[in-house]
C-alpha positions in Angstrom: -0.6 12.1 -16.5 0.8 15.7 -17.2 0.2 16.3 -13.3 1.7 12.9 -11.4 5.5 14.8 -10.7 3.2 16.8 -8.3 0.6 14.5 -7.2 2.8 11.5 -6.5 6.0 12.8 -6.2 9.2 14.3 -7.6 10.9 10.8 -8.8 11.4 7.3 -7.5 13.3 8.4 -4.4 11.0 11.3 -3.5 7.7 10.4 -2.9 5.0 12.7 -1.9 3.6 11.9 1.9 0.3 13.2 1.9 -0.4 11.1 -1.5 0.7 7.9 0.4 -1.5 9.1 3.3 -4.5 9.1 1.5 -4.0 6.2 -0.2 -3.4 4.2 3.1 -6.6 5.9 4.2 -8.7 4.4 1.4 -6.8 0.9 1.4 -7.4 0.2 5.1 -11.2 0.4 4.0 -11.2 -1.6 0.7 -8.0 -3.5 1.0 -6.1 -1.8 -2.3 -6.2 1.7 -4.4 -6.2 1.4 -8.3 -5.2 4.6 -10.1 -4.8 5.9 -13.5 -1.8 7.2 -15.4 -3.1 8.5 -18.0 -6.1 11.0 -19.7 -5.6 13.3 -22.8 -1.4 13.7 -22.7 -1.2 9.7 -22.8 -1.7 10.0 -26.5 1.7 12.5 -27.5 3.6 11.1 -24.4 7.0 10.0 -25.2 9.7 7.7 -23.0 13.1 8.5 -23.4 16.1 7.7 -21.4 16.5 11.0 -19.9 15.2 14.3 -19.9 18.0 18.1 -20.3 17.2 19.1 -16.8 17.4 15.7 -15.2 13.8 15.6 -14.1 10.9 12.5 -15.0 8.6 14.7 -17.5 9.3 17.8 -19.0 6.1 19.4 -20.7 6.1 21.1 -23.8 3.5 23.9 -23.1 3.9 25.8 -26.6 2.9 22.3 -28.3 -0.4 22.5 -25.9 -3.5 21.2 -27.9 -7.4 19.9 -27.2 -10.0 22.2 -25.4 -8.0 21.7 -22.4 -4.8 22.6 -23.3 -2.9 19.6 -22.6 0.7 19.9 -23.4 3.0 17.2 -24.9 5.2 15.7 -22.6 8.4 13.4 -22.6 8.9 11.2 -19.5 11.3 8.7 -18.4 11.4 5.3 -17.2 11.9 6.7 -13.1 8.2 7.4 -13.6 7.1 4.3 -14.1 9.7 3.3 -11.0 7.7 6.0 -8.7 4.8 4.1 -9.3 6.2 0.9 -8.3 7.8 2.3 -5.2 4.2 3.6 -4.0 3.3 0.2 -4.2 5.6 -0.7 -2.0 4.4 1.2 0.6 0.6 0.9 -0.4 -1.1 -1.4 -1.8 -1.9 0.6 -4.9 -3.0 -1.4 -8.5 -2.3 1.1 -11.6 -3.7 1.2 -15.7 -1.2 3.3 -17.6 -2.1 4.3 -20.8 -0.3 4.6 -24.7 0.2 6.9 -27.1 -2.5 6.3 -30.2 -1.5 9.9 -31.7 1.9 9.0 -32.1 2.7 7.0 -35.7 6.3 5.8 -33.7 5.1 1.9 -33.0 8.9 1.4 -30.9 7.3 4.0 -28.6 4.1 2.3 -27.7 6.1 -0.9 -27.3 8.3 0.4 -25.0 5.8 1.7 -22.8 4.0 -1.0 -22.3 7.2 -3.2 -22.4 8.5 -1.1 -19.0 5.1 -0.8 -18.1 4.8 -4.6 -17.2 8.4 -5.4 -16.5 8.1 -2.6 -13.7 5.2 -2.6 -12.6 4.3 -6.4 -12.4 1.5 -7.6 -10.6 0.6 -4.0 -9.6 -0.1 -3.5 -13.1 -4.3 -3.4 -13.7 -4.3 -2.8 -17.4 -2.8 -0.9 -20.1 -5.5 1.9 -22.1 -5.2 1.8 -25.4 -6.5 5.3 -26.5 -8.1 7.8 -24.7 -11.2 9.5 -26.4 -11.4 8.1 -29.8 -14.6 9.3 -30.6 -12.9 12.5 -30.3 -10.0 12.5 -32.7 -11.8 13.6 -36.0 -13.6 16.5 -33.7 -9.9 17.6 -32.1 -8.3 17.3 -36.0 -5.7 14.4 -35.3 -7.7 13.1 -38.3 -9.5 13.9 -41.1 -11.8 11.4 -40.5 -11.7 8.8 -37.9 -14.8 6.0 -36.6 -15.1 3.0 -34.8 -14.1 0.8 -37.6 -10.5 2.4 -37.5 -10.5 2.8 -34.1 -11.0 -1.3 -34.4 -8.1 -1.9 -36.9 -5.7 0.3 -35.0 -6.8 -1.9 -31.9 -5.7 -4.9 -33.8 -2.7 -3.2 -34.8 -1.4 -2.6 -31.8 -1.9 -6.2 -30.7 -0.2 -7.7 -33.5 2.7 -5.4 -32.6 2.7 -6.7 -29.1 2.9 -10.0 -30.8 5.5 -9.3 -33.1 7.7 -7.9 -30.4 7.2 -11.0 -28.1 5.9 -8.8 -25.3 4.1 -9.6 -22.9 0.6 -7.9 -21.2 -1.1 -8.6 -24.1 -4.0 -9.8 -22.0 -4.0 -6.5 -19.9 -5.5 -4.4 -22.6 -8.4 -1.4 -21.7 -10.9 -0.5 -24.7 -12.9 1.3 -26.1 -12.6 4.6 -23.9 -15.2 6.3 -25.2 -16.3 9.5 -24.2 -19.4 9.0 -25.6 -19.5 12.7 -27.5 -19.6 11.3 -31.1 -20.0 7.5 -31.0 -22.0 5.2 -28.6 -20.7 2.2 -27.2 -23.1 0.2 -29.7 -21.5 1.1 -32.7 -17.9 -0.5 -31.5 -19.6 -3.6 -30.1 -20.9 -3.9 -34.0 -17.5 -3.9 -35.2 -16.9 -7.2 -33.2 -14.4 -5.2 -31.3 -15.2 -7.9 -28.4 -15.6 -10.8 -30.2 -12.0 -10.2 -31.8 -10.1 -9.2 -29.4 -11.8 -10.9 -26.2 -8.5 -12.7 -25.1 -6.7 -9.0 -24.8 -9.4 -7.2 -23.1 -8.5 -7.0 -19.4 -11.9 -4.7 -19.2 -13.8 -2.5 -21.3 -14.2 1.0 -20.8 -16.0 4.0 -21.2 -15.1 7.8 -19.9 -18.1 10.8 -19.2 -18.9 13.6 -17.2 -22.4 15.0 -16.7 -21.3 18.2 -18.4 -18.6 20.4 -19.4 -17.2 23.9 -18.3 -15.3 24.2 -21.6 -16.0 27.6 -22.6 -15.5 29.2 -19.1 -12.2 27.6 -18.3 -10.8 27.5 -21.9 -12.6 30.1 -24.2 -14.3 27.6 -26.6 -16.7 29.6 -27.9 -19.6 27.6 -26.3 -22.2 28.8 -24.0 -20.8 29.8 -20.6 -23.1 27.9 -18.3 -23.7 29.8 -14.3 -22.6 27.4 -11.6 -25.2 28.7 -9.2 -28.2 27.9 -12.1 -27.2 24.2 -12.5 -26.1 23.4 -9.1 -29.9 22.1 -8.3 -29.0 19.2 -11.2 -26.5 17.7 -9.4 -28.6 17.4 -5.9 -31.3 15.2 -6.6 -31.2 11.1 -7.2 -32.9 11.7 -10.6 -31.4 14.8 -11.5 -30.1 15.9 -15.1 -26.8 15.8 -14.2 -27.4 12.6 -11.5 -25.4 9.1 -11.4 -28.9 7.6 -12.2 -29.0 10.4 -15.3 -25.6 9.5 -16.6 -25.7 5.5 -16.7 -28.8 5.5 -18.4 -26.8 5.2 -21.9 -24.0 2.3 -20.9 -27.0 0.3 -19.4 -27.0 -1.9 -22.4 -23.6 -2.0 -22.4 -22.9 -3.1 -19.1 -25.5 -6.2 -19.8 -23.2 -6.7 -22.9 -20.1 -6.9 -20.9 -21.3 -9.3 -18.3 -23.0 -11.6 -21.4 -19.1 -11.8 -23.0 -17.6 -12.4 -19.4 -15.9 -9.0 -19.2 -16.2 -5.9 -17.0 -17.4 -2.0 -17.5 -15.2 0.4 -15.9 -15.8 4.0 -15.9 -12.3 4.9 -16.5 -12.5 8.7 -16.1 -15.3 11.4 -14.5 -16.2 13.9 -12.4 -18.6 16.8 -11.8 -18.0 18.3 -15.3 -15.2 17.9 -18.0 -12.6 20.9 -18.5 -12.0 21.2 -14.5 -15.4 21.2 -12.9 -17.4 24.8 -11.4 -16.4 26.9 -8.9 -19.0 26.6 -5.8 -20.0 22.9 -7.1 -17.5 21.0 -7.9 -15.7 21.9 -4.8 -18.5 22.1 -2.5 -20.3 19.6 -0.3 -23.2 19.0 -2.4 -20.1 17.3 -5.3 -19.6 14.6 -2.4 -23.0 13.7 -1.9 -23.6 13.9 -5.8 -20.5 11.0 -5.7 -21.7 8.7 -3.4 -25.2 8.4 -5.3 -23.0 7.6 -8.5 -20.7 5.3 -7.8 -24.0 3.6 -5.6 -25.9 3.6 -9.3 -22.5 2.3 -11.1 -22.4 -0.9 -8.4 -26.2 -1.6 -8.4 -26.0 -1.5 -12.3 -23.1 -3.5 -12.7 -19.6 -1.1 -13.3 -17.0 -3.0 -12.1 -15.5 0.6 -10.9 -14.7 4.1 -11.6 -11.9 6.5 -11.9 -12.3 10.2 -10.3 -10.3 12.7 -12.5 -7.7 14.5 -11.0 -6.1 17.6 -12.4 -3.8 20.6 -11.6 -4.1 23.5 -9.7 -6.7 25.6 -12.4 -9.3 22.3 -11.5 -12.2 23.0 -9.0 -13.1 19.2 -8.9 -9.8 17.4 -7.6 -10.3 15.0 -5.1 -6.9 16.7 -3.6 -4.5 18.8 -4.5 -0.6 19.7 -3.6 -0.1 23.5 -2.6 1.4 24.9 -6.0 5.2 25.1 -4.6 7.5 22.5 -2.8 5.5 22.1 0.4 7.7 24.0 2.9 5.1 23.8 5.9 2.7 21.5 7.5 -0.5 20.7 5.8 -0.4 22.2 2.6 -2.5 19.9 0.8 -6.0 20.7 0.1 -8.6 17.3 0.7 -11.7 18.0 -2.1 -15.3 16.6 -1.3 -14.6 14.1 -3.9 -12.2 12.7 -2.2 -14.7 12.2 0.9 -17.1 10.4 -2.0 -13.8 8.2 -2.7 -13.3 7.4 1.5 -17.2 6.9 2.3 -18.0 4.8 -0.9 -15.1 2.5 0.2 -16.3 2.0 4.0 -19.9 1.7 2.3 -19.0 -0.7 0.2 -16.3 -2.9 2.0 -13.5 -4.7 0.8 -15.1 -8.0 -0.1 -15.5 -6.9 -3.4 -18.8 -9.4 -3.7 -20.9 -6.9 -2.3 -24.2 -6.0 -3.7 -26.1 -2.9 -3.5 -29.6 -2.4 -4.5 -31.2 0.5 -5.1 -33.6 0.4 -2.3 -36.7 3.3 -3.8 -36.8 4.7 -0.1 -39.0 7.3 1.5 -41.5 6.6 -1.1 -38.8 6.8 -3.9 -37.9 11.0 -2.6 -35.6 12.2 -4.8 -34.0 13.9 -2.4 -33.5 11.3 -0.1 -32.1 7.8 -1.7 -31.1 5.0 0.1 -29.2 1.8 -0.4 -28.8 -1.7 0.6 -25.4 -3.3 0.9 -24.8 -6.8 0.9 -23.1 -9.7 1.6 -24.0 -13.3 0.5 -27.6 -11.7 0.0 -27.8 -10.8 3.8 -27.9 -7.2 4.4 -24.9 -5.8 6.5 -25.1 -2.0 5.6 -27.5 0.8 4.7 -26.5 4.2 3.2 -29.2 7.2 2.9 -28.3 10.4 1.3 -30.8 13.7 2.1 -29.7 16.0 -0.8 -31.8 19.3 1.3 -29.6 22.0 2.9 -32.2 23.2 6.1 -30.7 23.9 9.1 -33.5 24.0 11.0 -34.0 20.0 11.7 -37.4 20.1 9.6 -36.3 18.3 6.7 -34.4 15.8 8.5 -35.1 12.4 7.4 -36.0 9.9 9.8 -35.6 6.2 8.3 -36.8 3.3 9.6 -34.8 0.2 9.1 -36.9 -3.2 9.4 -34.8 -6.8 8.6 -37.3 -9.4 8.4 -40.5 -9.4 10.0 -44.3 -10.7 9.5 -45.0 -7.9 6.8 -42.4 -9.9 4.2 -43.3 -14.0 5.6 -39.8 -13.8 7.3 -38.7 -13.9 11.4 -37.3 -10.9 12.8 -33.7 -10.3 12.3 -33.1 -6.5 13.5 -30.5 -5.6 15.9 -31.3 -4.8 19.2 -29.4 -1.0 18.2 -27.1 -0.2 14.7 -24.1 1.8 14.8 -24.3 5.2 12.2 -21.1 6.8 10.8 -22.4 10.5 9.1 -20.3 12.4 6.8 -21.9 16.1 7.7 -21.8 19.4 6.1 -23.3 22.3 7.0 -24.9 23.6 3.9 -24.5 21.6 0.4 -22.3 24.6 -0.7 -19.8 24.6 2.6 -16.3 24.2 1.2 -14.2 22.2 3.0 -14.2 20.9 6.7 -16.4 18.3 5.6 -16.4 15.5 8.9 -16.4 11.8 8.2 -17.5 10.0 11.9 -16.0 13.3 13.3 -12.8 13.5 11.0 -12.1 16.0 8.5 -9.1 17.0 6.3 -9.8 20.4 6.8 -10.0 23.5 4.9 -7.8 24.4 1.7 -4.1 24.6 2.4 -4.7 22.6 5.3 -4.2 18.6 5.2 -1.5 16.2 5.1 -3.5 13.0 4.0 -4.0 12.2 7.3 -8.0 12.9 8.6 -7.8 14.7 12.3 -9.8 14.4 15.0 -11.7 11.7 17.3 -13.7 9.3 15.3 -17.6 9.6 16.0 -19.7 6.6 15.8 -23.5 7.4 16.9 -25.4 3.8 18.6 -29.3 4.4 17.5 -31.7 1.9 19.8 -34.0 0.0 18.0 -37.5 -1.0 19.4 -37.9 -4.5 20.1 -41.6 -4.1 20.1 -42.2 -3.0 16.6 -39.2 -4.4 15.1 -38.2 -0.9 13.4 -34.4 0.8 13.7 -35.1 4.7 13.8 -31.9 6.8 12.3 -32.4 10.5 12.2 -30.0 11.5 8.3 -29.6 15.4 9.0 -30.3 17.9 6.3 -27.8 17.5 4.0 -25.5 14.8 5.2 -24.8 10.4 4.3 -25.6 8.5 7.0 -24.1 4.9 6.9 -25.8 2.4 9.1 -24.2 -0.8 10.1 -26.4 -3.5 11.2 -23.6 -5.5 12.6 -20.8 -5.2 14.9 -19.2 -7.3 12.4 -20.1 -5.2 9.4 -18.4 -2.2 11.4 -15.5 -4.4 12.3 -15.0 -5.8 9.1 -11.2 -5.9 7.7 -10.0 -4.0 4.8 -6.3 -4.0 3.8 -3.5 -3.3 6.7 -4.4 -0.2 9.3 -4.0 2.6 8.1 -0.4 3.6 8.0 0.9 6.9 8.4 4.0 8.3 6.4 6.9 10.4 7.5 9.4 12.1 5.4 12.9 13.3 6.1 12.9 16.7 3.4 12.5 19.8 4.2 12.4 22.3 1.6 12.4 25.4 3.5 15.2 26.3 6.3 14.8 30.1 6.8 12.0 32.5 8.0 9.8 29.7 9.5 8.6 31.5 12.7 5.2 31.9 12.6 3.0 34.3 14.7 -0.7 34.7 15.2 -2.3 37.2 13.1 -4.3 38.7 15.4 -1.9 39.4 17.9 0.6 40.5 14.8 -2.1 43.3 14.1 -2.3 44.7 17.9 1.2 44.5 18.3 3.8 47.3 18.8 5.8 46.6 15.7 9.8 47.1 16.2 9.0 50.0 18.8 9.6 52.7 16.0 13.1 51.0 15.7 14.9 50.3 12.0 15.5 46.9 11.7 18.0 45.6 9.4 17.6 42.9 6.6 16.2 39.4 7.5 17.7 38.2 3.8 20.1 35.1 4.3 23.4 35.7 4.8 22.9 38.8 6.8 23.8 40.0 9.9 22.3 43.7 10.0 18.9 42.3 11.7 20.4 42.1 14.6 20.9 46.0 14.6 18.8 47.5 17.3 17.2 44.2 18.7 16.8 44.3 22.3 18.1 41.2 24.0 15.0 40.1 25.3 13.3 39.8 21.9 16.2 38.5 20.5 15.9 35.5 22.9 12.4 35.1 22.3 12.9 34.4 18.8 15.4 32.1 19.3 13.7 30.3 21.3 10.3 30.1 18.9 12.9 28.8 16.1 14.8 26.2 17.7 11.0 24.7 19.4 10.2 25.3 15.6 13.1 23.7 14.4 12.0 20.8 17.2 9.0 19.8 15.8 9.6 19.7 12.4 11.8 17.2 12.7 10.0 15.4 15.1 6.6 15.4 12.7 9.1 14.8 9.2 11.3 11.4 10.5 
C-alpha cells in the first residue's frame, strides 16, 4: 500500500502509463485485472481529508515497524479516486484492506465507507487484517490467537452494522500467513459458520521462504541465493507450488464444502523482497507458472503477486526511482511474465480446468498441464525447468486427443499452434520473450511488450495420431489445439496509453556511448556552463556544431511529443 503513489500514479489526475499498459496487457488475455491495496501498512493506515504537503500519502518512516520496516502512513480519499479512475480506463477489480492495529473504529468505518461508495462495482472485497497470526510475534499484543482474531472479526461487523454501511458482504478473512496458526485452528472457532454471509472469500497469505535477515538484519540465518536456487526449479521442489499448497489442501476442500472460495491473497518467491539472482531471474517465471497451475488444479480461486518498492528483487515491475523523464524507464520482472502467460494459459472463461497431467513419466523437471473447457481439452502447457544449451535436454512431448489406446475416436489436430516464453539460461535477467515479445532489460519498458509476435505451427502425423512439440531447455511452451482456443476473446484489445507530462525539458540530447568515447571532445576548447538560464555555452561553439545540436533537440523535442499525446 505504502508503494501505490509510485506504482499507480501520483493522484487521481495523474496516472502512471506504463501501469495502465500492463494492465491492458493482462486484461485483453483474461478479460479483467484484480489487485490489492493493501499488505503490512494497511493495519496503521489512516484517511484524513488532506495531507501538509498536498500529496495522497505521506509516510512516517521514523514510526517504521515489522521485520520489514513498513512505515505508518496517512492517505486521503484522492487515493481511493486513483483507483477508480484506472478502472475507467481498465477493466481493473480491487480488495483494499483496514486498519486492525488501529483502536479508532471511525477510521475503519470510513475506509471502508469510501472504499464502496468510490469504488462500486470495481470493489472485489475489503481484508480485514493482514497477518494475524503474526501480531503477538511483531508485539501489537501481548498475546493474540485465533479466538480474538474471531471476536475482533465480529466486531468489526457489528460496527458495519451499527453505522448502516454497506459492503458488509464484501469481507476477506482470515489472512493468515500461516507462521504461527494453521488455517484449522480458525475454521474451529466457527469463524465460517458465523460469519458466512460477510465472507466475500477466505484467505490465506505465504511465501516459500524468507530473506529476512539479509535484507533487514533479523538476526536469523542469512540463507545464499545461489545454494537454494535448485528448490525453486523443480515441480516437487522444497520451495515448489506443489510444496507450498500441501498445507491449505484441506482448507481449500473446506471452502468449497461451505460454498466459499480460497484466495492466496499475497506471495512471491520469498517474504522480505525476494533474492538477488532468483527472484529476478528467469527461473522465478517458470517457478510461477507451475504455482499458480497447482493453485487452479487444487482449487484457489486466485492469487496475489506481491509487489514492493525499489529495495525488492521480486516485483513483477517496477517504476525507475525518479519522475520518469525518458522513454522506458520501467523495469518488467519475470513475475510479471508468470502473470501474462498464466492468463493466456488459462483464458478468460474463468470455468477452465486444469489438471495436473504427471507427464514425461511424472519428470520433475518437466511438468505439464491440461487446460480445459467443458471437459474438452483446448490447451496444453509444459514447463522444462533444465538450463542446457546444447538441445540435449530438450523435451519432446507428444500430444495424443483420443485414440484406440483410451476406447475413444481420434480427435487430434491435423497441426497445433505453440506460443514459448524463452530464456536463455534460468538465471538470464531480463529480455525474457513471450511468442517473440519482451519488455526488455531493467530501465527499459513502458508496459507495452515490443516486437513481432511469434507463433510456431508443429505438424501432427495423421498416421499415428501423435502431435510432436519440441519445449527447449528451459522455456514454457503453450500448445493450443485449436484455432479457436488461440482465437479465443479476453477483455477489449489491448489498449495502449499516452500521456501529455513531461517531467524533464532540459539536457535531453542523447548520444551513443560508443561514439561519445572515440570522439574529439570540445576540440581542446572551454565550454561554458550548460546550467539553465545560461548563456556562456555558447562561448566558443563553432556554428556547425551548434546547428547540429539544434537540430538533434528539436527532432528530440519531435518525438516526445509525438510518443506522450
Amino acid at each position: 500500500m505504502s508503494v501505490v503513489n509510485q506504482v499507480l500514479g501520483k493522484n487521481s489526475t495523474l496516472l502512471q502509463v506504463p501501469f495502465l499498459n500492463l494492465m491492458s496487457n493482462l486484461q485483453e488475455r483474461s478479460g479483467r485485472v484484480n489487485v490489492r491495496v493493501g499488505g503490512n501498512t494497511q493495519e496503521t493506515a489512516q484517511m484524513v481529508d488532506s495531507t501538509p504537503d498536498g500529496r495522497i500519502l505521506e509516510k512516517n518512516i521514523t514510526g517504521a515497524s515489522n521485520p520489514t520496516q513498513t512505515p505508518p502512513i496517512i492517505y486521503t480519499p484522492d487515493l481511493l479516486y486513483m483507483m477508480a479512475n484506472i478502472s475507467t480506463f481498465v477493466n481493473v477489480h480491487w480488495f483494499i484492506g483496514v486498519p486492525f492495529l488501529l483502536p479508532d473504529t471511525a477510521t475503519r468505518l470510513a475506509i471502508t465507507d469510501k472504499g464502496y461508495k468510490i469504488l462500486g462495482d470495481h470493489l472485489m472485497g475489503i481484508q480485514v487484517g493482514n497477518e494475524p497470526d503474526l501480531y503477538q510475534r511483531h508485539q501489537h499484543f501481548t498475546t493474540y490467537g485465533p479466538t480474538n482474531y474471531y471476536q475482533d472479526f465480529g466486531t468489526y461487523i457489528q460496527d458495519m452494522v451499527t453505522a448502516n454501511l454497506p459492503g458488509q458482504n464484501l469481507l476477506v478473512g482470515p489472512n493468515l500467513a500461516y507462521a504461527d496458526w494453521t488455517t484449522e485452528q480458525v475454521w474451529d472457532t466457527g469463524f465460517v459458520s458465523t460469519y458466512n454471509q460477510n465472507l466475500a472469500f477466505l484467505s490465506v497469505e505465504n511465501y516459500p521462504t524468507d530473506n529476512c535477515a539479509a535484507q533487514f538484519n533479523t538476526g536469523g540465518t542469512i540463507q545464499d541465493p545461489q545454494t537454494i536456487f535448485p528448490n525453486f526449479l523443480s515441480h516437487t521442489a522444497q520451495y515448489s507450488g506443489h510444496s507450498i499448497i500441501q498445507k491449505f489442501l484441506n482448507s481449500t476442500n473446506f471452502a468449497m464444502q461451505n460454498g466459499k472460495r480460497l484466495y492466496m491473497m499475497e506471495t512471491n518467491t520469498g517474504s522480505c523482497g525476494g533474492f538477488p539472482g532468483i527472484s529476478d531471474a528467469f527461473g522465478s517465471a517458470l517457478w510461477g507458472l507451475d504455482y499458480a497451475f497447482q493453485m487452479a488444479f487444487n482449487n484457489f480461486a486466485g492469487a496475489m503477486i506481491h509487489v514492493g518498492g525499489q529495495n525488492v528483487f521480486y516485483n513483477p515491475f517496477t517504476p525507475p526511482p525518479t519522475n520518469q523523464s525518458t522513454f522506458h524507464q520501467w523495469t518488467v520482472g519475470p513475475t510479471y511474465y508468470t502473470a501474462l502467460v498464466a492468463a493466456e494459459s488459462l483464458g478468460p472463461s474463468n470455468g477452465t480446468q486444469v489438471l495436473d497431467l504427471g507427464a514425461n513419466g511424472a519428470n520433475d523437471f518437466t511438468p505439464c498441464y491440461g487446460f480445459y473447457e467443458n471437459g474438452a481439452p483446448v490447451r496444453v502447457g509444459c514447463i522444462n525447468y533444465v538450463t542446457d544449451s546444447t538441445g540435449a535436454s530438450d523435451l519432446k512431448v507428444q500430444i495424443a486427443i483420443g485414440g484406440s489406446g483410451i476406447g475413444q475416436p481420434n480427435q487430434s489436430p491435423a497441426s497445433v499452434k505453440v506460443k514459448y516464453l524463452l530464456a536463455g539460461s534460468v538465471s538470464q535477467k531480463g529480455n525474457f520473450t513471450w511468442a517473440g515479445q519482451t519488455f526488455g532489460d531493467n530501465f527499459a519498458s513502458d508496459g507495452r511488450p515490443v516486437g513481432n509476435i511469434n507463433i510456431t505451427t508443429i505438424p501432427c502425423d495423421s498416421t499415428t495420431n501423435l502431435c510432436t512439440v519440441p519445449v527447449p531447455a528451459p522455456s514454457y511452451a503453450l500448445i493450443y489445439l485449436t484455432d479457436t482456443s488461440l482465437n479465443e476473446p479476453g477483455g477489449a484489445a489491448t489498449q495502449t496509453f499516452s500521456t501529455t507530462v513531461q517531467t524533464r525539458y532540459r539536457n535531453t540530447a542523447t548520444i551513443d556511448q560508443a561514439v561519445l568515447a572515440t570522439s574529439n571532445g570540445g576540440y581542446g576548447k572551454k565550454l561554458g556552463s550548460t546550467s539553465a538560464g545560461s548563456t556562456s555555452a555558447a562561448v566558443n561553439m563553432r556554428t556547425p556544431g551548434l546547428v547540429s545540436v539544434l537540430a538533434l533537440v528539436t527532432g528530440l523535442g519531435l518525438l516526445q511529443r509525438v510518443v506522450r499525446r
